[in-house]
C-alpha positions in Angstrom: -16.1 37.8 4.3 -18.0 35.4 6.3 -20.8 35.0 3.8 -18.0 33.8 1.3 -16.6 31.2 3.7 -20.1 29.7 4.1 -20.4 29.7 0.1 -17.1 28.5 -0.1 -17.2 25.4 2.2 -21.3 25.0 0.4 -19.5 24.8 -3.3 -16.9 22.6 -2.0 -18.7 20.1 -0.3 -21.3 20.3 -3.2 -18.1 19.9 -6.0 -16.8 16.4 -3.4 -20.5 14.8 -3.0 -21.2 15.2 -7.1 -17.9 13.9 -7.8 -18.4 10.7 -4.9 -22.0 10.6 -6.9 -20.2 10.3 -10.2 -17.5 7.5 -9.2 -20.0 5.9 -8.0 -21.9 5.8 -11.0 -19.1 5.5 -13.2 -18.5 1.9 -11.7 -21.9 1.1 -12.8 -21.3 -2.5 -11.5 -23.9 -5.4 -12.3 -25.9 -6.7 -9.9 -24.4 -9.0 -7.2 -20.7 -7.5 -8.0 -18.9 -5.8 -5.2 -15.6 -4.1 -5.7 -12.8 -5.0 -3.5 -9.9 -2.6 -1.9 -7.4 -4.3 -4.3 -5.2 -6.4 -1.8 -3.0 -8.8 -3.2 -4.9 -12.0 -4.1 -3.6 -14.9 -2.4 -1.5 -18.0 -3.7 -3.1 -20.3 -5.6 -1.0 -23.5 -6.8 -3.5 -26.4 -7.7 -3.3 -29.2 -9.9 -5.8 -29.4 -12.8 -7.6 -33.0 -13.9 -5.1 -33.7 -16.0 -2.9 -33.5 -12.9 -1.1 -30.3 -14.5 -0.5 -27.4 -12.2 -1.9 -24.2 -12.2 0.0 -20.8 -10.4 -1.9 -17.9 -10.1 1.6 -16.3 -10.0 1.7 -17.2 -13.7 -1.0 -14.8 -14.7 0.7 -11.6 -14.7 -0.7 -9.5 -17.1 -4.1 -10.6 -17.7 -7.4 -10.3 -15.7 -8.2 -13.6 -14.1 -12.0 -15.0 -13.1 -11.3 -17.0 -10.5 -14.2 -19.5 -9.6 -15.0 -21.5 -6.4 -17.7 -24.3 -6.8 -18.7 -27.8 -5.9 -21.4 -29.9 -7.9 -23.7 -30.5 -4.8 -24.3 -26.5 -4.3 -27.6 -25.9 -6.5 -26.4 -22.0 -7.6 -23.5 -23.5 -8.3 -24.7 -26.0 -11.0 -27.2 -23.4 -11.7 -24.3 -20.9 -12.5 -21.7 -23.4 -14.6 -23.4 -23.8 -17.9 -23.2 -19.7 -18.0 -19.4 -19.5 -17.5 -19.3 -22.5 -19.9 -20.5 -20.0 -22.0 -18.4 -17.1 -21.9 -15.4 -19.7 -22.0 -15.0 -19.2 -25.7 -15.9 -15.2 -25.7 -12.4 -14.5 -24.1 -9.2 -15.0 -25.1 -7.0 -16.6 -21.9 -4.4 -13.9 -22.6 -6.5 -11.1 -21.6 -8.9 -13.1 -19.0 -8.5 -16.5 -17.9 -11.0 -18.3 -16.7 -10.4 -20.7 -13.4 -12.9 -22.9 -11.8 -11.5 -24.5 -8.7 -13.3 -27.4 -7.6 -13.8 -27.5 -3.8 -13.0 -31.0 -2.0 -15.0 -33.4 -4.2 -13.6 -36.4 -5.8 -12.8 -36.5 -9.7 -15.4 -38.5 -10.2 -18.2 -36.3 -9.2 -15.9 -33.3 -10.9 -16.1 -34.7 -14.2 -19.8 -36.8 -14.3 -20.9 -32.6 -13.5 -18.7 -31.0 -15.8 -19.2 -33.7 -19.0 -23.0 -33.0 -18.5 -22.7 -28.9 -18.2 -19.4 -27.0 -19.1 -17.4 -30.3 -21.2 -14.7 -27.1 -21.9 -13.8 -26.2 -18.8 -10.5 -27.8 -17.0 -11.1 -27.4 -13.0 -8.2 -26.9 -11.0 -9.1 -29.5 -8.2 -8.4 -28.2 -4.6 -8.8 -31.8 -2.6 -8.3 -31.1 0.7 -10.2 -27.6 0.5 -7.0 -25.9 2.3 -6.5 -22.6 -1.4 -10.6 -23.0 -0.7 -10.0 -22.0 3.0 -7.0 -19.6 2.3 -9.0 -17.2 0.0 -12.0 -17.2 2.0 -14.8 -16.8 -0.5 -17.4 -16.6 2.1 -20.1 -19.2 0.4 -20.1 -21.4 -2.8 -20.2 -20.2 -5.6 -17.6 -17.3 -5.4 -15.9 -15.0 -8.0 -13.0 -13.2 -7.5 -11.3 -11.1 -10.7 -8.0 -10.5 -10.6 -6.5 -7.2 -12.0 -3.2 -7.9 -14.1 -0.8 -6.9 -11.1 -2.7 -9.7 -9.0 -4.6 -7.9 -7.3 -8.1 -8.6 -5.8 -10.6 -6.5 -7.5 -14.0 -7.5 -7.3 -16.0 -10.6 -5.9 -19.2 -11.9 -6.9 -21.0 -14.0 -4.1 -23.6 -16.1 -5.2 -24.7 -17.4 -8.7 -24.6 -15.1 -11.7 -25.7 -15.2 -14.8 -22.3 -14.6 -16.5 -23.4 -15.0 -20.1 -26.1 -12.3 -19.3 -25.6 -8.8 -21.5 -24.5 -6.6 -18.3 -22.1 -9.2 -16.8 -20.7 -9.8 -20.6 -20.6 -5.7 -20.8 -18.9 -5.6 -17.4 -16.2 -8.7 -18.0 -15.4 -7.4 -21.7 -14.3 -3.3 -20.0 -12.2 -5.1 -17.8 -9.8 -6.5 -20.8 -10.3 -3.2 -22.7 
């Protein structure tokens, strides 16, 4: 009776370890991606350079990369002309792609972006307050946001988006 306990408890913790092995494998995450515990993302009303505004609140129902950079951060610059890149590969109704400028003038905003990612429309956070409020922990930061706004995964550092695994990763998102 005892011996059967032992095996028992052995096959179960054997059955909860491959199974921890296999979620953990079935994220099969790119480098530099960390998944997050899916907290609501917080509010995020900027204008764009065209002085439009962007809500975050808006995006229901479609992933959204959601981009923190300045143009004197070298990983940063290093990192735009990839997502300028991708910025055609996806369709804004299934991911939308935000780049949220942090505290630099227009000027410098567009001189960088006319030379690297002429495409992209940054939402422009002058005072750096949305910067502050989401808390990216270092520039550049990339936060994906699940269709029910939630925060999903981050990416620290620069990446090469338009790389095959980060493509593979951003495309089974949207699937």
């Amino acid at each position: 009776m005892r011996e059967q306990r032992v095996i028992s408890r052995a096959l179960a913790v054997l059955c909860l370890l491959l199974f921890s092995a296999y979620s953990a494998a079935s994220e099969n995450l790119p480098k530099g991606i960390m998944k997050l515990d899916g907290r609501a993302a917080p509010a995020l009303l900027l204008d764009d350079m065209d002085g439009e505004p962007w809500d975050i609140g808006e995006a229901r129902g479609r992933w959204v990369f959601v981009h923190f950079w300045a143009a004197w951060c070298g990983p940063c610059r290093r990192e735009m002309p990839t997502i300028q890149a991708i910025y055609p590969q996806f369709d804004a109704g299934e991911l939308e792609i935000v780049i949220i400028n942090t505290a630099e003038s227009e000027d410098t905003v567009f001189e960088f972006l006319a030379a690297v990612a002429p495409d992209l429309n940054p939402l422009m956070d002058k005072d750096g307050l949305v910067t502050e409020h989401w808390q990216p922990r270092g520039l550049p930061a990339t936060f994906l946001v699940d269709p029910a706004g939630r925060l999903q995964y981050l990416a620290l550092g620069g990446r090469p988006w338009d790389a095959p695994e980060y493509m593979r990763f951003l495309k089974r998102l949207i699937e």
